[in-house]
C-alpha positions as CSV (number, residue, x, y, z in Angstrom):
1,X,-26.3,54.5,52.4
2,X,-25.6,51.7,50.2
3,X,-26.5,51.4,46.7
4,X,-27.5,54.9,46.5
5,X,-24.9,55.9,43.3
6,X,-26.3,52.8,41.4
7,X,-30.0,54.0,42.2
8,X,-28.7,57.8,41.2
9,X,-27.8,55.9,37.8
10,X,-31.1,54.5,37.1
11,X,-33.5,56.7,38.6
12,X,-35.0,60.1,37.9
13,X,-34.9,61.0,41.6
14,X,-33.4,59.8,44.3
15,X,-34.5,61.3,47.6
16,X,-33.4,59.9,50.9
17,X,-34.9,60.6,54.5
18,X,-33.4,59.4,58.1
19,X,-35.5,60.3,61.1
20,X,-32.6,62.2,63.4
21,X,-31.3,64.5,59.7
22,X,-27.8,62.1,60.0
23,X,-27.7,61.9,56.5
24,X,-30.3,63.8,53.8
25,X,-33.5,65.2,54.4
26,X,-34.6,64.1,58.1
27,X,-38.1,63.1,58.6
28,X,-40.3,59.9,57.8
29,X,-40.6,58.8,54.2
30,X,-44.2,59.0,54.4
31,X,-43.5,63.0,55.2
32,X,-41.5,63.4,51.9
33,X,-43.9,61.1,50.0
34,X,-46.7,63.1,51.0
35,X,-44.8,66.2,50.5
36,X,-44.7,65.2,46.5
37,X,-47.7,64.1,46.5
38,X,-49.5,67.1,47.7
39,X,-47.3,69.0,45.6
40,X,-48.5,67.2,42.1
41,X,-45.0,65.6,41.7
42,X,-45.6,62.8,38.9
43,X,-45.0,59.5,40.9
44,X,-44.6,56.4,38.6
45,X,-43.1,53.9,41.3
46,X,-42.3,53.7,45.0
47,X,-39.7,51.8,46.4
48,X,-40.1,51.0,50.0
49,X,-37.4,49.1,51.8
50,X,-37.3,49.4,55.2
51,X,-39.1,48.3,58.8
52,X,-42.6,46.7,57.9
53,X,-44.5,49.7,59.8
54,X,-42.5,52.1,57.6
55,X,-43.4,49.8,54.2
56,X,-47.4,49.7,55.5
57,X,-47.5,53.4,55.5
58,X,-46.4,54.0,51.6
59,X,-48.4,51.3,50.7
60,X,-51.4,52.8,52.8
61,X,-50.1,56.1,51.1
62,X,-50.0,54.7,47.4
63,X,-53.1,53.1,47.4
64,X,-54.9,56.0,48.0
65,X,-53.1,57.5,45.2
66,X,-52.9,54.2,42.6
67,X,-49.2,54.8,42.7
68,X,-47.8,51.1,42.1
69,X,-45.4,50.7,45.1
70,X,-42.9,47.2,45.5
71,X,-42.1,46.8,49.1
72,X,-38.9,44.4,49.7
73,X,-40.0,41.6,52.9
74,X,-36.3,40.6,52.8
75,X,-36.0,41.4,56.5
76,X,-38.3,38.8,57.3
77,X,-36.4,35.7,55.6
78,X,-34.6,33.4,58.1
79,X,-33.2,30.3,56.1
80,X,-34.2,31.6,51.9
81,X,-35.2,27.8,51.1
82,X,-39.2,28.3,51.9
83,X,-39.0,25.4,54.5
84,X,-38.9,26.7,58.0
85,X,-42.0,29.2,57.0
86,X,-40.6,32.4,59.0
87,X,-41.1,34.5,56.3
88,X,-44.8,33.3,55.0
89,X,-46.5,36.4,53.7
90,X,-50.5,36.7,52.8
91,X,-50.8,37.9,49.2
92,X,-54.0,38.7,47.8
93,X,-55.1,36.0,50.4
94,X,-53.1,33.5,49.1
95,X,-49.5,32.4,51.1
96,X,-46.3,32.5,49.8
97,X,-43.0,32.9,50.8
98,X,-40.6,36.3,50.7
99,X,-37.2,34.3,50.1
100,X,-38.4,32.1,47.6
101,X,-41.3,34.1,46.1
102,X,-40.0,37.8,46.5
103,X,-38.5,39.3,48.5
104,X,-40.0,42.2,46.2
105,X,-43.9,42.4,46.1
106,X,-46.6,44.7,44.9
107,X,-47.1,46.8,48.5
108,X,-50.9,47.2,47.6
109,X,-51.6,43.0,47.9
110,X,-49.4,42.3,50.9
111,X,-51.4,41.6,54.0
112,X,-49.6,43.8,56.5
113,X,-51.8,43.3,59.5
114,X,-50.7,39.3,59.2
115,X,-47.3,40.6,58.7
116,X,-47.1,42.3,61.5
117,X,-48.9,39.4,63.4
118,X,-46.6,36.8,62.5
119,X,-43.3,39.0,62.8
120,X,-45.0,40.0,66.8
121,X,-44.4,35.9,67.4
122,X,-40.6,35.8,67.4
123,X,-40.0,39.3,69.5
124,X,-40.1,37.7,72.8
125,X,-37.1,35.0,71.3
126,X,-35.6,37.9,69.6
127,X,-35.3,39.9,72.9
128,X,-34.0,36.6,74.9
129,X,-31.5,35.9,72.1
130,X,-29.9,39.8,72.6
131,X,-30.0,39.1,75.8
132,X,-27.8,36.8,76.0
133,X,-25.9,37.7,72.9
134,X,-24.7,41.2,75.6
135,X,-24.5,38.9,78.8
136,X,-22.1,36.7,76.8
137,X,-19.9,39.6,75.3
138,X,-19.6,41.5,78.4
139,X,-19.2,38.2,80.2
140,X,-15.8,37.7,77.5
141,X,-15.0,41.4,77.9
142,X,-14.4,41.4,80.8
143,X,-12.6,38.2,80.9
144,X,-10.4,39.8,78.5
145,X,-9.8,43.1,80.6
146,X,-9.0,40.8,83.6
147,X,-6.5,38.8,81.5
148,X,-2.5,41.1,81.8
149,X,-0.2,39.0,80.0
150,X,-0.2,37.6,76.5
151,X,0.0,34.2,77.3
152,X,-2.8,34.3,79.2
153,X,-4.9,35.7,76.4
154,X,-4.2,33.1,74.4
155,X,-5.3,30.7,76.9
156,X,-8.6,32.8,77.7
157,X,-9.3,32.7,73.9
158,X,-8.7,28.5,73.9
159,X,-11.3,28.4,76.6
């Protein structure tokens, strides 16, 4: 978990969920969040970093609740200048850009159903691209396996 002693040391509570239990409480975020909730906890802020379905649900969450929540799009930037437009976000109807913009917005003005829309666009190039990024590397493992002598390692890695 990184950054989690630094958010210890500026934060009241700290309280972190994985789904399989690997490390903390396991569980969604939206289970603990509801836990609190239904449990009077004071809230004054959410934090939600994470996949965009995960970020939709505490905003969806908070809203009800007029907890102010910042969700972090940084998983959507591609080249952090604002030109290429990969990580063009609706906000309060208006468009702007998570790497030069955010990456943190207010979770209650952030069109997810665009979102989600636009990020659905690249998943067939996504999927293509790991495809050949594990065709290539067991391609070059196994070139490597086949390879028995130092000197022709060295060659195999000229290649």
């Amino acid at each position: 978990m990184i950054l989690e002693q630094e958010l210890r040391a500026v934060s009241d509570t700290v309280m972190i969920t994985t789904d399989d239990g690997s490390y903390a409480d396991k569980g969604f975020v939206t289970d603990k969040l509801r836990q609190l909730i239904e449990n009077g906890v004071r809230i004054d802020m959410v934090l939600a970093i994470g996949p965009i379905p995960m970020m939709r649900a505490v905003a969806e969450m908070t809203r009800k609740e007029n907890i102010r929540t910042v969700v972090s799009l940084n998983t959507i930037m591609i080249d952090g200048t604002g030109m290429c437009g990969g990580c063009r976000v609706m906000i309060d109807g208006k468009s702007e850009f998570a790497c030069v913009d955010g990456p943190e917005f207010d979770g209650h003005r952030v069109n997810f159903e665009v979102l989600v829309q636009r990020n659905a666009m690249y998943r067939t190039a996504e999927q293509q691209s790991m495809e050949e990024f594990k065709h290539r590397r067991e391609a070059e493992h196994a070139c490597m396996a086949s390879s028995s002598t130092p000197a022709s390692l060295a060659q195999g890695e000229k290649r």
